[in-house]
C-alpha positions in Angstrom: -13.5 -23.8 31.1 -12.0 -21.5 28.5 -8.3 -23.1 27.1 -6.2 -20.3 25.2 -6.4 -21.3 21.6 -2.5 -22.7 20.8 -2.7 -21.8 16.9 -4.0 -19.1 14.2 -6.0 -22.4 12.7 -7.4 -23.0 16.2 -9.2 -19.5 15.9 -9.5 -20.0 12.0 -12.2 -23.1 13.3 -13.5 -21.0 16.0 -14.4 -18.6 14.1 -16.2 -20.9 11.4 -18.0 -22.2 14.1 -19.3 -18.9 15.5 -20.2 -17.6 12.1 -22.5 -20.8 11.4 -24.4 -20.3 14.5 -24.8 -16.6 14.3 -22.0 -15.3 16.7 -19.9 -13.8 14.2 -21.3 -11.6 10.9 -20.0 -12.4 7.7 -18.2 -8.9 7.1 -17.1 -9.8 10.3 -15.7 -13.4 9.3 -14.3 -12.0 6.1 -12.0 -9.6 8.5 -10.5 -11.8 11.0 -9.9 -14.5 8.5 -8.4 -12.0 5.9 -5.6 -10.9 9.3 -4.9 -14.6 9.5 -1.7 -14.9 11.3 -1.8 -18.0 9.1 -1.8 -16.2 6.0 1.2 -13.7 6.6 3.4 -17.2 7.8 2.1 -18.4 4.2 2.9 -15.5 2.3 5.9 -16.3 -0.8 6.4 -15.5 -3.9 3.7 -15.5 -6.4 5.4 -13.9 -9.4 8.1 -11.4 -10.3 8.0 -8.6 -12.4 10.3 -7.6 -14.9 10.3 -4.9 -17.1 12.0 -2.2 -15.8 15.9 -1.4 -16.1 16.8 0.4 -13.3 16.4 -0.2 -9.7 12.5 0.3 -8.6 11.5 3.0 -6.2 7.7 3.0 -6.1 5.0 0.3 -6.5 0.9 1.3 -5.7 -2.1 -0.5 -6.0 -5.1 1.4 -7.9 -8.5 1.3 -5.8 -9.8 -1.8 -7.1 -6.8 -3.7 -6.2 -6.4 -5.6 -9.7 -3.4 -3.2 -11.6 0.0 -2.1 -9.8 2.5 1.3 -11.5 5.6 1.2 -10.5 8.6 3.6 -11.2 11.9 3.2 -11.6 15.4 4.6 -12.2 14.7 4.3 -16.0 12.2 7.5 -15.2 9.3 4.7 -16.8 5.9 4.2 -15.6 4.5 0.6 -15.9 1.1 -0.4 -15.2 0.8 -3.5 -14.5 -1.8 -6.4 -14.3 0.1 -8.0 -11.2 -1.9 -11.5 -11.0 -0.8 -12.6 -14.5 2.6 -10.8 -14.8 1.6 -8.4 -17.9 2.3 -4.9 -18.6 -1.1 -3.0 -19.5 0.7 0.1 -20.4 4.5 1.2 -20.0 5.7 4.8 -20.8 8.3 7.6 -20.3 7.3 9.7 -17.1 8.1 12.4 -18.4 10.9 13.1 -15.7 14.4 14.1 -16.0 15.7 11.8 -13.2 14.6 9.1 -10.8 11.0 8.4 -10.7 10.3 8.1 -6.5 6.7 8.0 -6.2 3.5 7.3 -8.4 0.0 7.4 -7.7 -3.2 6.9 -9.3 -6.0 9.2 -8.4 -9.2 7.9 -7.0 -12.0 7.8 -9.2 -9.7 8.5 -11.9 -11.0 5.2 -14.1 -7.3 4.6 -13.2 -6.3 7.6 -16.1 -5.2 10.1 -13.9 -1.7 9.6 -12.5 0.7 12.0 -10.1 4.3 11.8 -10.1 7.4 12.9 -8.2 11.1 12.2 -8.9 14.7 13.2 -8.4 14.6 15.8 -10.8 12.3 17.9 -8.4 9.4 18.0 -10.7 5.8 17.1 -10.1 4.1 15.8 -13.1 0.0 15.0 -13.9 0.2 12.0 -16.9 -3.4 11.3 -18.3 -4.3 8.0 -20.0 -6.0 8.6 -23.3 -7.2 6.0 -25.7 -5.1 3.7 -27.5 -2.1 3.8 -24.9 -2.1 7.5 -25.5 -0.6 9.8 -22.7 -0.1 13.5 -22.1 2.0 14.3 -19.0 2.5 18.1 -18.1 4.6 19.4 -15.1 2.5 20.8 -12.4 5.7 22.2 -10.4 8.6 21.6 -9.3 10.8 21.4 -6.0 14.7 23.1 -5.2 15.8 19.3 -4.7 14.6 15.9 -4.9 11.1 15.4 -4.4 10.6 12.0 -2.5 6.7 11.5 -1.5 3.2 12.8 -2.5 -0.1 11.9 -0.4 -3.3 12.2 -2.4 -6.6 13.5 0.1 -8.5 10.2 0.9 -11.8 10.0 -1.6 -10.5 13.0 -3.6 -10.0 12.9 -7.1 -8.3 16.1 -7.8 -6.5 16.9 -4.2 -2.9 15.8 -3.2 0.5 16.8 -1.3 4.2 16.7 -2.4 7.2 17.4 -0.1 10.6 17.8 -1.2 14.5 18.1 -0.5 13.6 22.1 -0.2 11.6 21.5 2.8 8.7 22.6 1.0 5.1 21.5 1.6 3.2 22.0 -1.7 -1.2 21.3 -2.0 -2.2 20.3 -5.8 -5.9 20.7 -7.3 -5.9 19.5 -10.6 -8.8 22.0 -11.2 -7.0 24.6 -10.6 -3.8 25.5 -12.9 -1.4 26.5 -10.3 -0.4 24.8 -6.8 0.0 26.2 -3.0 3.0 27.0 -1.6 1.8 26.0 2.3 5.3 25.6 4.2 8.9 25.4 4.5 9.8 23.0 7.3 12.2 24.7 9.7 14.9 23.2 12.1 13.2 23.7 15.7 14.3 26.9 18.0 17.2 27.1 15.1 19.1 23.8 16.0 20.4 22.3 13.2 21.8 25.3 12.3 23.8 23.9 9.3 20.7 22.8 7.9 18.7 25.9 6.6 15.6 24.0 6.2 14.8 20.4 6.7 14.7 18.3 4.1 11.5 16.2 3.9 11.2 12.3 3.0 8.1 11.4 4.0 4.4 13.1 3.9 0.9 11.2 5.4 -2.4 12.3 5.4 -4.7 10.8 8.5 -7.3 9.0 6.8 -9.5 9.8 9.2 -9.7 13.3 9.7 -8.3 14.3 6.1 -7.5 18.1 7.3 -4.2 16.5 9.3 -1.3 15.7 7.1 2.7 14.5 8.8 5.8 15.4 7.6 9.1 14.1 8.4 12.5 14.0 7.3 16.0 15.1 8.2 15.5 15.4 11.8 13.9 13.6 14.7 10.2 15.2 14.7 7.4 14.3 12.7 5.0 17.4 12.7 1.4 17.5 11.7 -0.3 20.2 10.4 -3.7 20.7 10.0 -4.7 22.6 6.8 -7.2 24.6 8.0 -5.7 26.6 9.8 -4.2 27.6 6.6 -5.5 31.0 5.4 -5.7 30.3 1.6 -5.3 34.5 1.0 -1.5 33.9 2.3 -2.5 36.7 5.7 -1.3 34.3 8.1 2.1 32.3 9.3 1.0 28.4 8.6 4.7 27.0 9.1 3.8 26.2 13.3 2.6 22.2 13.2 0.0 21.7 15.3 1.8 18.3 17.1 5.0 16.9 16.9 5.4 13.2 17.5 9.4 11.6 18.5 10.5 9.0 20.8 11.5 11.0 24.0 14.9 9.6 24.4 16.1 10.5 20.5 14.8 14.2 21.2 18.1 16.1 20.7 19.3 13.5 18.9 21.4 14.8 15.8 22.3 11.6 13.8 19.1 10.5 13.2 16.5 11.4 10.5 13.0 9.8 9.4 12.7 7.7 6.1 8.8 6.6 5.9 5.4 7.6 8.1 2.3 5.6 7.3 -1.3 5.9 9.0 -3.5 3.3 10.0 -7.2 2.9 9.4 -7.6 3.9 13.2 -5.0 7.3 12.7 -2.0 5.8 14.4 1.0 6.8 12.8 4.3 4.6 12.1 7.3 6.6 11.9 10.4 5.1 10.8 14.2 6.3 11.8 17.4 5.5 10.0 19.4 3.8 11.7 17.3 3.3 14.9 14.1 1.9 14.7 10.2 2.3 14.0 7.6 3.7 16.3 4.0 3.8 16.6 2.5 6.6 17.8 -1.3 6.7 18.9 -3.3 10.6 18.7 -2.3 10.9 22.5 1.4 10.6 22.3 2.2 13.7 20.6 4.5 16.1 22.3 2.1 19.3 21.7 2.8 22.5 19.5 5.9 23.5 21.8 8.0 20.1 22.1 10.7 19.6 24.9 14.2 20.0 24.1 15.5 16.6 26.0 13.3 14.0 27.3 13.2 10.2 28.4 9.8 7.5 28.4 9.1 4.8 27.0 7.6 3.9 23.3 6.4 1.4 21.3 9.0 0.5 19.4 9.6 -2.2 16.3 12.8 -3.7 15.1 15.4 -6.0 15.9 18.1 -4.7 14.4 19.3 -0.8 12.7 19.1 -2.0 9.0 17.4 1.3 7.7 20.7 3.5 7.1 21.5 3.1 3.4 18.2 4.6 1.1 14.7 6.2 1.7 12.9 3.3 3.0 9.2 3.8 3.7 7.6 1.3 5.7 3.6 0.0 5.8 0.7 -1.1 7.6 -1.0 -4.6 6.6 -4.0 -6.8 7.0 -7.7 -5.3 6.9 -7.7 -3.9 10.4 -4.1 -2.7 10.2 -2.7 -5.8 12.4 0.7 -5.9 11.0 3.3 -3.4 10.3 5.6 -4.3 7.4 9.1 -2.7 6.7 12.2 -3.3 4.0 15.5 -3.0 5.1 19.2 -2.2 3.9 19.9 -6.1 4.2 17.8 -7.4 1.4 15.0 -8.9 3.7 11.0 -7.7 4.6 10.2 -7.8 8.3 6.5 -7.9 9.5 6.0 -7.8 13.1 2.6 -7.5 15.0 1.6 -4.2 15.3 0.0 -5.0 18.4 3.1 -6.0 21.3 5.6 -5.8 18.2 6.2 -9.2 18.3 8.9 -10.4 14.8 6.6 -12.9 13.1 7.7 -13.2 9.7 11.1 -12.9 7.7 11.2 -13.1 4.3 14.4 -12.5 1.2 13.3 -10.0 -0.5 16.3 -8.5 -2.5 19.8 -9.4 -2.9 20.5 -5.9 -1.9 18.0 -3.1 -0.2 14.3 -3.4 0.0 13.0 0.2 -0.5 9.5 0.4 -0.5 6.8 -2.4 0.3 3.2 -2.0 -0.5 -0.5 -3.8 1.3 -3.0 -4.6 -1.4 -6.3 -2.5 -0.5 -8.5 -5.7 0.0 -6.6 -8.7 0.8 -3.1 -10.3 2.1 -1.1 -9.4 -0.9 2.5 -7.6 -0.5 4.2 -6.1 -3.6 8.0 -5.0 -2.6 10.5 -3.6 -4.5 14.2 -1.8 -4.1 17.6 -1.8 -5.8 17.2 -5.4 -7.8 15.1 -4.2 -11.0 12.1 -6.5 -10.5 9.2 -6.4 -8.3 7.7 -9.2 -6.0 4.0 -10.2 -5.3 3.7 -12.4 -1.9 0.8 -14.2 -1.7 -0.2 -16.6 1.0 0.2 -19.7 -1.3 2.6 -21.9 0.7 1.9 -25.2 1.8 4.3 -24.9 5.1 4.0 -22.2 7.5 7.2 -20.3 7.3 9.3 -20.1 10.8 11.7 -17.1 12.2 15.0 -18.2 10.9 17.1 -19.0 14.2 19.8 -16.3 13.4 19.2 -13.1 11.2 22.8 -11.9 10.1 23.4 -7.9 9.7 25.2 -6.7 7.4 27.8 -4.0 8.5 26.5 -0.5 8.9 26.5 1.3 6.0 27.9 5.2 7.4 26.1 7.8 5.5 23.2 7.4 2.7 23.4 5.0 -0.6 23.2 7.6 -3.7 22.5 5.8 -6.9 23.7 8.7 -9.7 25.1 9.1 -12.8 28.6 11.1 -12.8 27.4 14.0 -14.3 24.2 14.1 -11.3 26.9 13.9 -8.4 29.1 16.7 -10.4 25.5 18.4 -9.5 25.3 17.0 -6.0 28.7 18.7 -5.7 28.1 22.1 -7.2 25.1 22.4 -4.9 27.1 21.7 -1.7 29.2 24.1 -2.9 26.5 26.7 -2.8 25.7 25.8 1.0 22.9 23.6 0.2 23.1 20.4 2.1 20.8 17.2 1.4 19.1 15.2 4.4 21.7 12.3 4.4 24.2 14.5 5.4 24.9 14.4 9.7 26.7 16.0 12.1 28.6 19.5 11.1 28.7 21.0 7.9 32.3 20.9 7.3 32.2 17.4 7.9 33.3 15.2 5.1 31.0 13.7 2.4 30.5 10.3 1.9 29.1 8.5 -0.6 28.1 4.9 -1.7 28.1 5.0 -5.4 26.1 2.9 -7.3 26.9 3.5 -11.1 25.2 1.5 -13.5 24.3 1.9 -17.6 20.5 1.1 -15.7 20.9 4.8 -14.7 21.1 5.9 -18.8 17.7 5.9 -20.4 17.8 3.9 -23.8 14.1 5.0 -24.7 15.4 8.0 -26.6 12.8 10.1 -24.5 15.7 12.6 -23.5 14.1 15.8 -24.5 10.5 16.0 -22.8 8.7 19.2 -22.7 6.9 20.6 -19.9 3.9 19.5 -21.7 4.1 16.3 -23.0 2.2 13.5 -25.2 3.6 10.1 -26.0 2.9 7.1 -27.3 3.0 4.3 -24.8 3.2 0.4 -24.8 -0.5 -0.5 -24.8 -2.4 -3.1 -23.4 -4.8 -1.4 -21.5 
């Protein structure tokens, strides 16, 4: 008779056995043992790094798994060798503001690096010799632009979205970029919000053609580039699918933070101040979504602790078995993607953890947020870690957490003034703004790197 295994190390054995005798392939092996239940319970601290001076808002593996960039408030890109705690290269991005995402590009030799940031630009930095490095703007967004998704396998194609609502598609062989979309409220709700103002872009690894936006309302849409018509003779703005929970449809205080896809094109949307959802191909609403609506959905979260920054949130483990997220509380939750079962709860910042991201091969976490160091988890403890018995919540923060300099929010200001209005603003137009401010000399670069031209070449800190 068959007994139900009690333990992850019951299974770990199992599975030895049934590899020795044949049962169970190698590859195979590699995979279950690599999505170890064991090894997320393990997972603490194996270094920290600390280089920047200003909180960090993007961290990404390259291909290979062995160097992590990260950006930061102090508009610097470090490269980073993240087992042994040195910086291969550190330089000035180039941008005027906030650095919010960088990316290598695939097959790159890890030279070729894309950029977004608070100053609205999108920038192309190339690695020469000798810790050389040109950056040059490629274009730039009306607004903040948050997130970029680079084509799976391509080492030229990528997306931006912005603040604008604009969707923009980048070739690096080509000199100019395509101006696909403006996201739109839907059947003109929202109608203080002229367009809305994207956080998050995804591109299906699967079927490449399918990208999802998401921001400042409660739809994700996915659009499918081609039906694009690249000689601009037809309307491309109508998504293809929409994806919400059915009872936040109609729902005017939420917005979306972070989408991720899985290896197997589900999609992980998560809300401010509600919680995160995963969404198979099946569960999308169609081209025409419902106006109000009520079902059930998977759902992840214990808690509303998403309400203060632009939190994206991740899968992890080699089949995608975990979903990982920061939160406004300090702390990284993983749950089981499958059930979304809480398994693991682990300090992460003293203040908001903003982005968290899966190494490409094995169980290895780098997070990241307002503190100015990053953290690599490993699964190196001795003791399996436990849920702690009570997980205290800080109290709602009301409204979005701005980190800006006084002469940014005098810009923040002025542009309200003009009738543009930024995705953490809810509820009417006229209704009061309210911000957290965070002012810090972290904010001021000390580099000297004011000035940068569109087209720029710098010496950077090499050890590459």
């Amino acid at each position: 008779m068959n007994k139900r295994l009690k333990t992850s190390g019951d299974k770990a054995v199992v599975n030895v056995w049934q590899r020795e005798v044949g049962d169970l392939s190698a590859t195979n092996f590699a995979r279950r043992l690599g999505g170890s239940e064991d090894l997320v319970l393990r997972l603490d601290i194996h270094r920290k790094l600390d280089r920047h001076r200003g909180c960090v808002n993007t961290v990404s593996f390259n291909a290979d798994g062995d160097i992590l960039i990260s950006g930061s408030d102090d508009r610097r890109l470090i490269l980073w060798n993240w087992e042994t705690g040195k910086v291969r290269l550190s330089f000035h991005s180039g941008h005027n503001n906030n650095v919010f995402q960088a990316k290598f590009m695939p097959y790159s030799d890890d030279r070729s690096i894309v950029t977004c940031a608070a100053d609205g630009q999108v920038r192309h930095t190339q690695i020469l010799e000798r810790g050389q490095v040109e950056s040059s703007m490629l274009a730039r967004h009306r607004g903040r632009a948050h997130k970029l998704a680079i084509e799976p396998g391509s080492s030229h194609i990528f997306y931006t979205c912005g603040e604008d609502g604009l969707v923009q598609h980048f070739d690096l062989r080509t000199g100019a970029p395509t101006k696909l979309l403006t996201c739109q409220a839907l059947d003109g709700r929202r109608s203080h919000l002229p367009v809305i103002n994207l956080n998050a872009i995804a591109i299906d690894p699967r079927n490449p053609n399918l990208f999802a936006v998401a921001g400042s309302d409660e739809y994700t849409r996915l659009f499918d580039i081609r039906k694009y018509n690249w000689d601009g003779s037809s309307d491309f703005g109508q998504p293809t699918n929409y994806f919400c929970p059915p009872h936040l449809i109609g729902d005017d205080q939420v917005g979306i933070t972070g989408l991720a896809y899985s290896e197997q094109s589900e999609l992980l949307v998560s809300y401010n101040d509600e919680f995160i959802y995963l969404f198979t191909r099946e569960m999308g609403l169609g081209p025409n979504p419902p106006t109000s609506m009520g079902s059930d959905v998977s759902e992840m979260g214990d808690d509303h602790e998403n309400s203060a920054t632009v939190k994206g949130v991740n899968f992890f483990g080699p089949n995608c078995e975990y979903v990982v997220s920061g939160s406004d509380c300090g702390r990284i939750f993983i749950w089981k993607k499958k059930g979304g079962e809480l398994i693991r709860v682990m300090e992460g910042d003293k203040d908001v953890v903003n982005c968290i991201e899966s190494h490409p091969h094995t169980m290895v976490l780098a997070s990241s947020g307002i503190e100015t160091d990053i953290k690599m988890w490993t699964p190196k403890a001795l003791e399996r870690a436990t849920l702690p018995q009570k997980i205290e919540r800080k109290p709602k923060a009301k409204g979005w957490m701005y980190r800006l300099s006084p002469q940014e929010l005098m810009l923040q200001l002025f542009s309200l003034q003009r009738g543009r209005t930024s995705p953490e603003q809810s509820g009417d137009s006229s209704a009061d703004l309210e911000l957290i401010l965070t002012l810090d000399a972290n904010n001021n670069d000390s580099s000297g790197d004011e000035d940068n031209d569109d087209d720029a070449s710098s010496q950077g800190d090499f050890v590459y």
